[in-house]
N, C-alpha and C positions, 0 to 999 in steps of 0.2 A: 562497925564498918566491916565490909565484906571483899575480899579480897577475889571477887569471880573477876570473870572476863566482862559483864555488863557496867559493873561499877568502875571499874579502868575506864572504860571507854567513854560514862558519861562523867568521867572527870576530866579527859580529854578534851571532848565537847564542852564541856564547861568554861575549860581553859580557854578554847581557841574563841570562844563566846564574850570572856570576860565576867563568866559570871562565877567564878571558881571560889569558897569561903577560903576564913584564913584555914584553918581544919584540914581540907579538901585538900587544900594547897600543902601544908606540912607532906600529908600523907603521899601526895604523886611525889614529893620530892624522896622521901623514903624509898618508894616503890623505883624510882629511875638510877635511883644508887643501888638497888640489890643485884641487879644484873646487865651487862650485855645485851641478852635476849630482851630484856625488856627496854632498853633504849631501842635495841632494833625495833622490836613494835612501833615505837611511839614514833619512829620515824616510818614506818609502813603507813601507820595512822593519820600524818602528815600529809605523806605523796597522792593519801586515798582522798583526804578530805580537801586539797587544792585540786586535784583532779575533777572532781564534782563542782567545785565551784569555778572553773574555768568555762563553765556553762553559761552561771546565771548569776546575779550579784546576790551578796550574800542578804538583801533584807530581801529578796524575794523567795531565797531559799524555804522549802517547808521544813525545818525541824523534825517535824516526824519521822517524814520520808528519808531524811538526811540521815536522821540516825541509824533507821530500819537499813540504810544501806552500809553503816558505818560497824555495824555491832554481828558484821557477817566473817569470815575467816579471814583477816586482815593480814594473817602470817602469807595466805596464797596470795596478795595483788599482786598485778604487775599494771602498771599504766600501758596503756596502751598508742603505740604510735602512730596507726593507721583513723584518717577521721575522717569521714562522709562529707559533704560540701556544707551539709547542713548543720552539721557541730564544728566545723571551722565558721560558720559565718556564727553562729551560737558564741562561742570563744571571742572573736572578734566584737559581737557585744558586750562583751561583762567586763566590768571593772569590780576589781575584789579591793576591800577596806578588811581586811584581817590579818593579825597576829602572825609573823611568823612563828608556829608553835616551837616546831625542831630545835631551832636554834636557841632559844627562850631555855627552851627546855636542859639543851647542853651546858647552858650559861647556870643554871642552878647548879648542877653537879661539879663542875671546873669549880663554883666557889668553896666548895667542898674540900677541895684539894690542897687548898692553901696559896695553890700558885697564882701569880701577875698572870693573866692573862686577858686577850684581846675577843671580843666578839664582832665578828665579821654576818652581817643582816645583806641578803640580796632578793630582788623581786627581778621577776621573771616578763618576757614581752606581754604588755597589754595588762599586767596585773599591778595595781595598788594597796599600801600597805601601811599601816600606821604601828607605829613604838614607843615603848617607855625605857627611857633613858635610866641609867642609875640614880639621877640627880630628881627623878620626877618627871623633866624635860619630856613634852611628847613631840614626837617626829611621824608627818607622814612622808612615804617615798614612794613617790611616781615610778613608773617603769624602766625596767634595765636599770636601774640603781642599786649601787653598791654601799654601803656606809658601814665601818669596822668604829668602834669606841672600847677602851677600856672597860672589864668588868666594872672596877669601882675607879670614880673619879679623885685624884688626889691632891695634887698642889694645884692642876688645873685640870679644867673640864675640856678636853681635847677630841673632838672626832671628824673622822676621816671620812669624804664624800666623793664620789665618782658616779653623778648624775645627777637628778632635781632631785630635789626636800622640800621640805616647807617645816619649821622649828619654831616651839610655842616652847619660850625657854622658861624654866624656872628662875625667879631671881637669887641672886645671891652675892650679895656685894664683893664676898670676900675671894671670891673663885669668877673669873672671866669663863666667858663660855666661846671655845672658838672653833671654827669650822676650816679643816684644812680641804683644799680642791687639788686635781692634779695639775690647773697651772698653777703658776708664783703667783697665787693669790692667797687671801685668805679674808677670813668675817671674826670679826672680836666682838662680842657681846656679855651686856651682866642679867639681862631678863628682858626679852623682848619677843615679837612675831615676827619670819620672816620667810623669805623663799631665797634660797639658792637651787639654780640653773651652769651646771660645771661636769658635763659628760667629756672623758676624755678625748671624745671622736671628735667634738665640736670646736671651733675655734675662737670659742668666745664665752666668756663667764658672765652670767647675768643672775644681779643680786636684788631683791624686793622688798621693801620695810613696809608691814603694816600698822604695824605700832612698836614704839619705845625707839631705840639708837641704834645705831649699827655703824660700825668702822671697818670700810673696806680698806685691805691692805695690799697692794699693788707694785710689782715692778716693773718701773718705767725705764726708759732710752739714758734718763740722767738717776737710775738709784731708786731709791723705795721709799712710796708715797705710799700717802693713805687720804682718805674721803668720810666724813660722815653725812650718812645718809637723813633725810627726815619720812616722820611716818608719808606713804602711798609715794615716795623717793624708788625710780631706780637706775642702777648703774650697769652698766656694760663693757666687760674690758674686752679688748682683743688680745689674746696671747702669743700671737707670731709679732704682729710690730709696735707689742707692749703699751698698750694706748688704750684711752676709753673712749667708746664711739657712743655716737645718740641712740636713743632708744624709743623704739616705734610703739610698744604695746605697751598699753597701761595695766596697773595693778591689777584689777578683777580679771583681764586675759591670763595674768600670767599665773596667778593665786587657784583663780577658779576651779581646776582639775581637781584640789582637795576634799572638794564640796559634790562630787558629783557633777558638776557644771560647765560646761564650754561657755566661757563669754568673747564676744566679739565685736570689737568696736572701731568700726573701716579697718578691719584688719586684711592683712593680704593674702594671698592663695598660699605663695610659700609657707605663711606664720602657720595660716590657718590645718594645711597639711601637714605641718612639724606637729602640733597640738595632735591630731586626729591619729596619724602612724605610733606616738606614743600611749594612746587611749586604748586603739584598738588592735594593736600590732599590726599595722596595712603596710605594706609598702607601694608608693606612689609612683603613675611612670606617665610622666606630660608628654601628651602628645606634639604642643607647640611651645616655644618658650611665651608664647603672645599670652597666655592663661594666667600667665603671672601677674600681669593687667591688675587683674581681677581684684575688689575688695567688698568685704562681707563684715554685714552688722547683725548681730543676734543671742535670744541667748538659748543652749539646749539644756534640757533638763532630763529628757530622755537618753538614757544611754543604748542608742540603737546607732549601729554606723551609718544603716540604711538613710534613717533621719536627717544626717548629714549632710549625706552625699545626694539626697534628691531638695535638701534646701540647695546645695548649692549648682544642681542642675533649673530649679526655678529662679533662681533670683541675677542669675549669671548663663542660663542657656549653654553650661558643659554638662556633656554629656560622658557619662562613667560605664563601665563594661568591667565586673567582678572576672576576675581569672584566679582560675585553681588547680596547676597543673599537677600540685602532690611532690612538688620536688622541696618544696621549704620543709626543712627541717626543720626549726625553729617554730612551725605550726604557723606564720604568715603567712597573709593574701594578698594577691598584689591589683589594683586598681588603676586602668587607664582611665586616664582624663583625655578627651576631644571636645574638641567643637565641627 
């Protein structure tokens, strides 16, 4: 093994790839304990390689070209905050399915140390991301989500969520696997599929089974209930007046985002806009409250916003007008809807 600057990097890439041996993997862990400067890299190497991918999704990515710009003096980036109309509507495209590496990364050296500690995973506006859990458990996390879990799980499997998931759990009879949210809710399970919906902005927790059990736990007006769920079951709590309400979208709406996919079935303009602003980082500004009318069947597989927004100019006659004034910081675009 060689210790340059090319071989770091296509271990890195490998990493963030998933294609890392076990070998590879010993060795970057060595290399992230020798120094400082070298976690700093690998956090330079991070911000450079989501940077690039806030472009384009990562299976359209070229490798080559990726690397060619990855293997260049990583210690100089600096991300850039200034973007043309044309890589913010570029951004606004892409949905990324990768590793957060940094953090990954940090989680090896911590277990190093010996100490308890906690790993805190976040994705960023308009980006999606999939995780392995200590237990095996893989988690993808839709956008602006937050999810903290213990390094290693121990009397129980415990983690903390402040957004959408979607959890393919491992089983395990002996250890429950639960999902805490920022309301008084919570999800108890021993190996199942599922989506929770629990941003703390929102006022309502919406939980999805696609297979195996799930036990929502809930505080009601009279004390604390629970529900089981069955598989393509789902439930919706309100957390201001402690109650569960009906629920309009079916499982492949609510699921689908994981997959690449928008599904939509007589879904509403509202739903339908909540779905798209988390996809593409947009924000929405209706011109009539009448738009909300509106209901839409379909499924997208492209991830193009444009695709969206002009099905939903033919099929429903609104009309949309892209705005980019440069003042989001946050790198969103904001979208009016008329008629």
């Amino acid at each position: 093994m060689h210790k340059n600057d090319e071989y770091i990097e296509t271990l890195l890439l490998n990493f963030v790839n998933n294609n890392l041996a076990a070998d590879e993997e010993e060795f970057l862990r060595g290399w992230l304990l020798e120094s400082e400067s070298n976690r700093d890299r690998a956090r330079a190497f991070c911000e450079f390689y989501h940077q690039i991918d806030a472009y384009t999704t990562l299976e359209s990515t070229d490798t080559d070209q990726a690397f060619e710009k990855m293997t260049g003096k990583i210690g100089e980036f600096r991300p850039v905050r200034s973007l043309s109309y044309l890589r913010v509507l570029q951004r606004a495209a892409a949905v990324m399915f990768i590793p957060l590496l940094l953090v990954q990364l940090y989680q090896w050296y911590d277990n190093r140390s010996g100490s308890e500690a906690w790993v805190t995973m976040r994705t960023n506006p308009g980006m999606v991301a999939s995780i392995r859990l200590p237990d095996s458990s893989t988690v993808w996390l839709n956008a602006n989500t937050v999810i903290s879990y213990p390094q290693k799980f121990n009397k129980e499997r415990l983690v903390k969520l402040d957004g959408e998931a979607f959890f393919d759990v491992t089983k395990n009879p002996e250890k429950k696997f639960k999902v805490q949210t920022p309301a008084q809710a919570a999800i108890e399970v021993l190996g199942t599929r599922f989506n929770v919906d629990a941003y703390h902005t929102d006022s309502t927790v919406r939980a999805t089974l696609e297979e195996g059990s799930v036990q929502f736990n809930y505080q009601s007006n009279t004390g604390s209930k629970s529900l089981l769920l069955q598989p393509s079951q789902t439930i919706v709590y309100n957390r201001k007046n402690q109650s569960i309400v009906p629920n309009e979208l079916n499982e492949k709406t609510l699921t689908s985002w994981k997959d690449n996919q928008i599904v939509l079935k007589n879904t509403s303009l509202t739903e339908l806009l909540t779905i798209v602003s988390k996809r593409f980082n947009v924000k929405f500004n209706l011109k009539s409250s009448k738009l909300n009318d509106e209901r839409f069947t379909g499924v997208f597989d492209s991830q193009q916003l444009i695709t969206v927004l002009e099905h939903i100019k033919i099929s429903s006659q609104i009309q949309y007008n892209m705005i980019n004034d440069g003042s989001k910081t946050d790198g969103s675009i904001t979208v009016e809807l008329y008629k």
